[in-house]
Legacy VTK file of the C-alpha trace (Angstrom):
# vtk DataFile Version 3.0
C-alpha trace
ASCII
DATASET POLYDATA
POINTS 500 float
0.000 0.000 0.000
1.583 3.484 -1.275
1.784 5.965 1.984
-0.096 9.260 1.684
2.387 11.904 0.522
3.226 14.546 2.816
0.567 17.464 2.870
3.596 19.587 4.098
7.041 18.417 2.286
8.830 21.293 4.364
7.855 19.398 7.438
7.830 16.122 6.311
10.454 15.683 3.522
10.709 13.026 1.284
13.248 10.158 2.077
14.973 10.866 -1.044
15.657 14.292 0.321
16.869 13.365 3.259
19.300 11.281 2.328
20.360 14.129 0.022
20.887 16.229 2.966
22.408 13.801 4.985
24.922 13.002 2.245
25.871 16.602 2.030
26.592 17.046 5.964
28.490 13.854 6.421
30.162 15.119 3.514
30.955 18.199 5.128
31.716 16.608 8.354
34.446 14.418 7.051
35.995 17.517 5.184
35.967 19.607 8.240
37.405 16.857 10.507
39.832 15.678 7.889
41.267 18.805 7.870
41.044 20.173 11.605
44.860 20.540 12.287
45.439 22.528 9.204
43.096 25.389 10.685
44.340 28.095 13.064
42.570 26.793 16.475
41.221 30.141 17.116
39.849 32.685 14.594
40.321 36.309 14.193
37.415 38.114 13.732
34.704 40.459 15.791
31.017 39.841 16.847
30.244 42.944 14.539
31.726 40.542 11.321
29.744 37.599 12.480
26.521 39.817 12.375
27.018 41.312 9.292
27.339 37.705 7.241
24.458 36.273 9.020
20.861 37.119 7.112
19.583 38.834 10.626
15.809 39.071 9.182
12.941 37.116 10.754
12.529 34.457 7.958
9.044 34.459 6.512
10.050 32.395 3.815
12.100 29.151 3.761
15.382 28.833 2.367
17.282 25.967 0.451
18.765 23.381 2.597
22.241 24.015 -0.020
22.252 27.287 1.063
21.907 26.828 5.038
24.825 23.948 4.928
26.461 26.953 2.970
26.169 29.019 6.086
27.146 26.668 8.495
30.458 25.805 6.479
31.490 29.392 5.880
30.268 30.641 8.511
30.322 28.701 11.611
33.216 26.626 10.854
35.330 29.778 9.482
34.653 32.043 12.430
34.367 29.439 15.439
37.142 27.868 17.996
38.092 24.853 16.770
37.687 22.607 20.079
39.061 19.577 18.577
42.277 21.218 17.312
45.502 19.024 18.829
46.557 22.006 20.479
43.575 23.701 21.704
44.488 23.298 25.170
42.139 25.439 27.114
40.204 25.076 29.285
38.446 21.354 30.029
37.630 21.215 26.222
37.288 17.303 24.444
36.825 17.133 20.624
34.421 15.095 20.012
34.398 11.879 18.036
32.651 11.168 14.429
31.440 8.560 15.958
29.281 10.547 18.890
28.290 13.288 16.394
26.590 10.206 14.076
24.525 8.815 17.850
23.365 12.833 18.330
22.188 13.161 14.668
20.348 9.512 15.665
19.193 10.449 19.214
17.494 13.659 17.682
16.154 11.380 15.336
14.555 9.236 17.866
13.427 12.415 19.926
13.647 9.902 22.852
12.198 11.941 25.666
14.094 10.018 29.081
11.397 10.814 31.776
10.910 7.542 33.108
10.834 4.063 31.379
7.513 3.986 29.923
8.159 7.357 27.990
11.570 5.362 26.424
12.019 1.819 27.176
14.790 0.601 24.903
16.213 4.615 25.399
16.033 4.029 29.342
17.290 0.640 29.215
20.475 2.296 27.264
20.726 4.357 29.877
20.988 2.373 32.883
23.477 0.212 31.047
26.022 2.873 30.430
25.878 4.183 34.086
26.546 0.629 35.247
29.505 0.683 32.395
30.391 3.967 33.986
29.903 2.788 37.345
32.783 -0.441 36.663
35.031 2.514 35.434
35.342 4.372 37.911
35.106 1.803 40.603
31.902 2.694 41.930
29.568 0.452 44.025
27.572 -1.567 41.277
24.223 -1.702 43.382
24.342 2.549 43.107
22.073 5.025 41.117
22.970 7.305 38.625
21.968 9.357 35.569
23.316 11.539 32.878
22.886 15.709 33.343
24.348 18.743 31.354
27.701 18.606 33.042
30.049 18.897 35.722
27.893 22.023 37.034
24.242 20.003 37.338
26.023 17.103 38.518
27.692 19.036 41.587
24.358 20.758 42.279
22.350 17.243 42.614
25.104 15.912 44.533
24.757 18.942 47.439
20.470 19.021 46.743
20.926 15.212 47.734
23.270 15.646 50.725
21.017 18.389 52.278
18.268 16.473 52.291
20.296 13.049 53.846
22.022 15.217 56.699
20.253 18.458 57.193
16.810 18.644 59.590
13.939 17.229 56.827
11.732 20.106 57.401
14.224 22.109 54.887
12.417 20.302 51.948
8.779 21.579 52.839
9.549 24.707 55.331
12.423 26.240 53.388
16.352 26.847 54.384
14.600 29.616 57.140
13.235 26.619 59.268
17.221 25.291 60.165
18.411 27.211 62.964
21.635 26.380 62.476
24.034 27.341 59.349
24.578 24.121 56.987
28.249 24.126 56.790
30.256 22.409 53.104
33.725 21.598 53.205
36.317 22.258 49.898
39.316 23.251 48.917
40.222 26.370 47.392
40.704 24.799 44.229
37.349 23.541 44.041
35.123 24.421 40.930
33.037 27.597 41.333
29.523 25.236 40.642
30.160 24.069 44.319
29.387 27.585 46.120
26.952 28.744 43.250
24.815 25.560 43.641
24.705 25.884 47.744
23.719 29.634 46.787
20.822 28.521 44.976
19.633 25.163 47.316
19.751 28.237 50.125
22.963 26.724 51.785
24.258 29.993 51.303
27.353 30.434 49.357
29.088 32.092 52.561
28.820 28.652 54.145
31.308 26.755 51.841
34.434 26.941 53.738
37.069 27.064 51.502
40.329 25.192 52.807
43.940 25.718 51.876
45.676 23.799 49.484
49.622 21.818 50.078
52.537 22.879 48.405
50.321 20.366 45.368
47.085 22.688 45.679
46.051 19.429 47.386
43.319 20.271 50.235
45.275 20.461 53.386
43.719 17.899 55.905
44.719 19.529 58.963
43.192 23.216 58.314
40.291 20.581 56.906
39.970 18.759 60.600
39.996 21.676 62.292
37.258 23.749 60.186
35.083 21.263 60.539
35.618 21.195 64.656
35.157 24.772 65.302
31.827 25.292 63.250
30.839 22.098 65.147
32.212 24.075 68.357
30.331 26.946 66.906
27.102 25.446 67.156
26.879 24.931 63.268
26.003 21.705 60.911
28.355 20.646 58.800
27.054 18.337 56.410
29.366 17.429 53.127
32.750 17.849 52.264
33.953 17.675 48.576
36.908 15.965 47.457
38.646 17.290 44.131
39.023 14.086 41.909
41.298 16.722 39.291
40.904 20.529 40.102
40.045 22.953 37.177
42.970 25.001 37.218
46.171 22.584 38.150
44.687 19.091 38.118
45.198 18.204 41.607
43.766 15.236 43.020
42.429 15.193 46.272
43.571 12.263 48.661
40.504 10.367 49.146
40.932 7.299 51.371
41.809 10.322 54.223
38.989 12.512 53.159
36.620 9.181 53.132
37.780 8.811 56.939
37.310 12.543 57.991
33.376 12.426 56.332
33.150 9.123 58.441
34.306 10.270 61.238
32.341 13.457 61.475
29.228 12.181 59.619
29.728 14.133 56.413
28.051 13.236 53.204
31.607 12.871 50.880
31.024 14.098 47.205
33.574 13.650 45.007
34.083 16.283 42.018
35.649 14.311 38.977
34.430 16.440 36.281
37.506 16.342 35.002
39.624 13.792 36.273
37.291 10.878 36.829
37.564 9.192 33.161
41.488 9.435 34.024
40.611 6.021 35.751
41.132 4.804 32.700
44.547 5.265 32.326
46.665 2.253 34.467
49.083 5.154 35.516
46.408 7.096 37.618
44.431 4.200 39.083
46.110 4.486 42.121
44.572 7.861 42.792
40.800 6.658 42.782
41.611 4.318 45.939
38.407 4.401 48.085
36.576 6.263 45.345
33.641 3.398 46.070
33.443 4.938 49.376
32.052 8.429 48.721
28.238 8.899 48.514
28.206 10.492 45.520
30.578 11.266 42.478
30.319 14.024 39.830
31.974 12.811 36.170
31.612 14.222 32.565
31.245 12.071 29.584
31.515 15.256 27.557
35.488 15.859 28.742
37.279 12.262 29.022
35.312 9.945 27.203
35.671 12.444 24.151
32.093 13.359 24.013
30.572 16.153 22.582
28.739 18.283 24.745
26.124 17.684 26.786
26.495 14.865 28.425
27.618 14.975 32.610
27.112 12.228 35.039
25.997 11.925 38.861
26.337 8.721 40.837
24.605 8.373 44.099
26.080 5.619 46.744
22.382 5.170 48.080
19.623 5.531 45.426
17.085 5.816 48.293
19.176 9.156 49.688
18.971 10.751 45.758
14.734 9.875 45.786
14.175 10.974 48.762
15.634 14.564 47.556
14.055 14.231 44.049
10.892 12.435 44.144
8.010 14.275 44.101
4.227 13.262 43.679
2.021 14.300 40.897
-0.925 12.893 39.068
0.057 13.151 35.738
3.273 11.520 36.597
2.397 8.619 38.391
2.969 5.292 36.812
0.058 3.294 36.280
0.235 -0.940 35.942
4.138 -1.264 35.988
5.842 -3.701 37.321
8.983 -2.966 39.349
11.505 -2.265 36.664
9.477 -0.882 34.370
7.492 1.604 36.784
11.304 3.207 36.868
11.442 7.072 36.353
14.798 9.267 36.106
12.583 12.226 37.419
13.152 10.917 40.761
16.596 10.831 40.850
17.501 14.502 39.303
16.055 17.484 38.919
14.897 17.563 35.602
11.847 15.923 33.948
12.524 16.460 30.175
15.809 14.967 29.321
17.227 14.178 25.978
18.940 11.036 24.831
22.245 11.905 26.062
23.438 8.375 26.733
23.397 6.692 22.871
26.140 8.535 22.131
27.917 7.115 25.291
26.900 3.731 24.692
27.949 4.333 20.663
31.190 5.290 21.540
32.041 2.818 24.188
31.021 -0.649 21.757
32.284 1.231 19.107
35.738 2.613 20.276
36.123 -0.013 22.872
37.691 0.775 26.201
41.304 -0.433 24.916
41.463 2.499 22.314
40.155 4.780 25.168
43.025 3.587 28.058
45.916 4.541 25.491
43.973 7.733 24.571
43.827 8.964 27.935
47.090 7.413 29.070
48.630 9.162 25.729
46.833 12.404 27.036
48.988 12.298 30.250
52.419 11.557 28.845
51.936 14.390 26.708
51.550 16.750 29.726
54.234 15.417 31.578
56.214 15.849 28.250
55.443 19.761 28.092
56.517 19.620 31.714
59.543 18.284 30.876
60.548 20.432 28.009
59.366 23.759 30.311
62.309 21.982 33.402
64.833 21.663 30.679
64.330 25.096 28.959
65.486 28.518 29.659
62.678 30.906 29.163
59.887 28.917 30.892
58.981 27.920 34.171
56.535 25.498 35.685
54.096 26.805 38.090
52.455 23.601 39.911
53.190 20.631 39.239
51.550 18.160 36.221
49.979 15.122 38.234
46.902 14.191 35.002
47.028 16.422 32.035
46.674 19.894 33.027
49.923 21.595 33.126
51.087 25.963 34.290
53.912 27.517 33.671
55.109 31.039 32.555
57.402 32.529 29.936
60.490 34.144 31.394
61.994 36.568 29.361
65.733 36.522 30.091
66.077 40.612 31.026
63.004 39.615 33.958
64.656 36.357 34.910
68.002 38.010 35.341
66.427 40.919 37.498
64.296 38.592 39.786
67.145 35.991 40.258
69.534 39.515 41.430
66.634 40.932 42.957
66.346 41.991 46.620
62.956 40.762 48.789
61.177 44.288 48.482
61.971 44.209 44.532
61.077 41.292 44.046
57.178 41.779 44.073
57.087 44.611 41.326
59.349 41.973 39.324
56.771 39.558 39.784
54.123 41.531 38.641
56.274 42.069 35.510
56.000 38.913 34.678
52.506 38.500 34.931
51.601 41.380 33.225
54.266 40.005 29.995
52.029 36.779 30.300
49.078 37.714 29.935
50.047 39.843 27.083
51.773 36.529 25.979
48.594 34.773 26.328
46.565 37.273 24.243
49.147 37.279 21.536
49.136 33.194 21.408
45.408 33.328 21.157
45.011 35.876 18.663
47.646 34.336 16.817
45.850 31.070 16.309
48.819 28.675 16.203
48.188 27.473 19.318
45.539 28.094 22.316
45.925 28.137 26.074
43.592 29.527 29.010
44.538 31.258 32.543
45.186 30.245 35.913
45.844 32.480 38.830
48.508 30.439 41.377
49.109 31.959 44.742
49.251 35.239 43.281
50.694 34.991 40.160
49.461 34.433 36.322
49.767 31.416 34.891
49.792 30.103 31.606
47.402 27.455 31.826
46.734 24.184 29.061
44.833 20.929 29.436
45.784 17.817 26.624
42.269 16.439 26.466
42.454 14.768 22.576
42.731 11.732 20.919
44.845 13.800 18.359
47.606 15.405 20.254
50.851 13.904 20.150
54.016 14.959 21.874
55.450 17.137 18.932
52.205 19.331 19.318
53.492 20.281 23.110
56.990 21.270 21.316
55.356 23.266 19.108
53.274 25.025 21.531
56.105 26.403 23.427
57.975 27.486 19.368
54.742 29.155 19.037
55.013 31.083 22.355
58.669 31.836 21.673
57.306 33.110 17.986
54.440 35.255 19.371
57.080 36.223 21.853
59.509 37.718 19.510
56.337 39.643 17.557
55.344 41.387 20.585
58.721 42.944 20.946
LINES 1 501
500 0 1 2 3 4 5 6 7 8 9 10 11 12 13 14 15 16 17 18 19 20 21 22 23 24 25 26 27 28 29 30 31 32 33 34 35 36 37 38 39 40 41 42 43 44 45 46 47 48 49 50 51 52 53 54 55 56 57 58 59 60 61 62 63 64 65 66 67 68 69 70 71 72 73 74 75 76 77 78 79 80 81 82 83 84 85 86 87 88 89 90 91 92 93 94 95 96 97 98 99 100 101 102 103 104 105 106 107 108 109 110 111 112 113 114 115 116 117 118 119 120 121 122 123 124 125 126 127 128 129 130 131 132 133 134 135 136 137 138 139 140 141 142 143 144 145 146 147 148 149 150 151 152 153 154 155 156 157 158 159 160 161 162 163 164 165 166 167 168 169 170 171 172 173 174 175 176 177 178 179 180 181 182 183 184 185 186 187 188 189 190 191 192 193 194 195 196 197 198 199 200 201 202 203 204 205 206 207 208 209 210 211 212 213 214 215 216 217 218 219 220 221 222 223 224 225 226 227 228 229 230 231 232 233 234 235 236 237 238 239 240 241 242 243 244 245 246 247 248 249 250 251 252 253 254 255 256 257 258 259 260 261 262 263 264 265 266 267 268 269 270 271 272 273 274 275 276 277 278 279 280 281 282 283 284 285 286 287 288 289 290 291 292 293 294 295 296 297 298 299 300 301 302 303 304 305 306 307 308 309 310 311 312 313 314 315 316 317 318 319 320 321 322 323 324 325 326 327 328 329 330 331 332 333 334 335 336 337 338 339 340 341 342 343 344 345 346 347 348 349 350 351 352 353 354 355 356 357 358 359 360 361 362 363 364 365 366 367 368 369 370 371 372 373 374 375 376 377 378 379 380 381 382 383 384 385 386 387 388 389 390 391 392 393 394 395 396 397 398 399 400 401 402 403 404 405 406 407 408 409 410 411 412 413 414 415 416 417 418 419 420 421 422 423 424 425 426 427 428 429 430 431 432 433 434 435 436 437 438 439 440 441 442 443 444 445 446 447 448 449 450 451 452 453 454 455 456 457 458 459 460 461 462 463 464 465 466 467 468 469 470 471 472 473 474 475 476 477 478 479 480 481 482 483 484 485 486 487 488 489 490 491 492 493 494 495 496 497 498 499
């Protein structure tokens, strides 16, 4: 039996025309990934240019699919940051894989809409598989609960929603924060990501009631200060209720110990979150395993997909130790929610385990890129990822116009340019010279760093380390080798020589 036809082909195009589009974009994709290192990482333009090649008018009339792919390739791709450039090292940026961008395309496709299992069953099933997969990765208790989020920052915020409601007074969930006569108290370092004190801001912790602690000589939280914060709020008549552990801070990469952080939450009946945003697909690599040692004993665990697993964005993770802890925060009754003639496992709904009801099909592209990639590929990606930091570190010890700032323990890596007039004068320099030396120096970096940017070769961010500017880089690709690190530091010494 022939199908009606379409009574709106703009809507509802033929399947002859989509596969004409889709041939067109993979086409384009493969050209634009194909030739991603040839491209200057950053491109040198103004918002002003981008407006004036974009047709700004609100279309009344549609326009040629040709002619929109048209845009997109001279257009976006022309005048964006490449993110999957081998030597676009800032910030916690991942490239993507071919391979991801194909499950998104299909996921959209789908329009899978992961409320609860009956809205998605084979999409929910995919799900709970790849946070169990995630779950053996990490080293996480297999019997815990978990779902995927935007990132690092809506993981972090479910983590402290959940631990308020498992060791604050339970009248804070239906009275408000104003019925807790005593301040809720968080423990972190002051490393720790800024999503920590903006989500206890917005949960009505109060973003005055993270208590930042001091870092080691690694910008690894010091215990001590640690123990004895947490013993004079106590003293002070306040409640301290979670401490977060660092698994990778944003700016140097430090890792937090856990197994004595696991013992101070025990001992002072903290909830322990731990933030591996960053570092937490580093498990992967046999050189950092070490480091996630009594990682199965925190409550909950913050992770993104999107950075070490070479995801595209969105797609962040939160683990819960206790599912029962994360549905008592989240669940909530309604009518037009409740699930009617289920049985156990298929009366299962994400909504009561996050905060969000609507939620796209984030995890096909995880579970793509895991059976298609296989975790083999991904241990020598990530393992590759940290021998090429410790490679820039290297050249930066053994050069003469660079010096490392903190030291390289996964992939992020500071250090500073040290032009050979300021290193003489700071080396011969007197201590009440030495500060207006120093902030020399960081005013020739961060010219330094504007210049590399600009300049497109290369691209690092900024870090500021007790005081003083830091060049800042992260190796988060599958494509950087160890000749890309070399030639970040020739294009430094290039830019360098320009500026003068």
């Amino acid at each position: 039996m022939t199908p009606p036809s379409s009574e709106n082909p703009l809507l509802d195009p033929a399947a002859s025309e989509i596969r004409r589009w889709g041939d067109a974009a993979v086409e384009l994709m493969a050209e634009y990934l194909g030739t991603i290192r040839d491209r200057p990482v950053y491109p040198l333009t103004t918002s002003c240019e981008i407006r004036g090649r974009l047709d700004r008018g609100l279309p009344e009339e549609p326009v040629e699919f040709d002619h929109l792919l048209g845009t997109f390739r001279d257009v976006l791709i022309e005048l964006s940051r490449h993110n999957g450039h081998p030597r676009m090292f800032g910030y916690l940026q991942a490239p993507g894989t071919a391979i991801a961008g194909i499950a998104d395309l299909l996921a959209s496709t789908l329009n899978a809409n992961l409320t609860a299992w009956r809205s998605a069953p084979a999409a929910v099933e995919i799900e709970r598989l790849t946070i169990d997969w995630i779950k053996e990765i990490v080293g996480f208790d297999p019997n815990a609960a978990g779902l995927f989020v935007s990132g690092g920052s809506m993981a972090n915020m479910a983590a402290l929603a959940t631990a308020r409601g498992a060791k604050a007074p339970a009248e804070i969930s239906s009275k408000g924060a104003q019925s807790c006569t005593r301040a809720l108290r968080v423990y972190a370092s002051e490393e720790t990501h800024h999503s920590i004190a903006k989500a206890a801001a917005l949960l009505g912790i109060g973003r005055d009631n993270v208590r930042l602690i001091g870092v080691d000589a690694q910008y690894k939280v010091n215990l001590d200060q640690l123990v004895a914060a947490i013993e004079k709020d106590q003293a002070a008549g306040h409640l301290p209720i979670c401490v977060v552990a660092n698994a990778g801070t944003v700016a140097t990469g430090a890792f937090d110990p856990l197994p004595q952080i696991s013992e101070i939450a025990q001992r002072y009946n903290l909830w322990l979150h731990v933030d591996g945003a960053y570092g937490g697909f580093a498990a992967l690599a046999p050189s950092a395993r070490s480091l996630f040692a009594s990682v199965n004993e925190a409550d909950s665990v913050a992770l993104d997909p999107h950075k070490w697993l070479y995801l595209p964005v969105d797609c962040g993770c939160i683990l819960y130790r206790d599912p029962e802890a994360a549905r008592a925060t989240f669940a909530h009754e309604a009518e037009y929610t409740r699930v009617i003639g289920q049985a156990a496992d298929e009366a299962f709904a994400f909504w009561d385990y996050g905060p969000e009801l609507s939620r796209r099909f984030r995890a096909l592209k995880v579970w793509m890129l895991l059976k298609g990639i296989g975790l083999p590929t991904l241990r020598e990606a990530v393992e590759k990822d940290l021998a090429c930091a410790r490679h820039l570190q290297t050249l930066v010890q053994n050069s003469q116009d660079f010096e490392m700032l903190a030291p390289v323990e996964l992939s992020i890596f500071c250090f500073r340019h040290l032009p050979g007039k300021l290193k003489h004068s700071l080396a011969a320099a007197n201590s009440s010279e030495r500060e207006k030396i120093q902030e020399q120096l960081d005013a020739h970096n961060e010219r330094l760093l504007l210049a590399l940017q600009r300049d497109g070769g290369s691209y690092l961010s900024n870090a500021r380390l007790r005081g003083r500017f830091s060049l800042r880089g992260c190796v988060m690709n599958y494509r950087t080798t160890p000749r890309d690190m070399e030639m970040l530091l020739d294009d430094l010494r290039r830019v360098n020589r320009s500026c003068l």
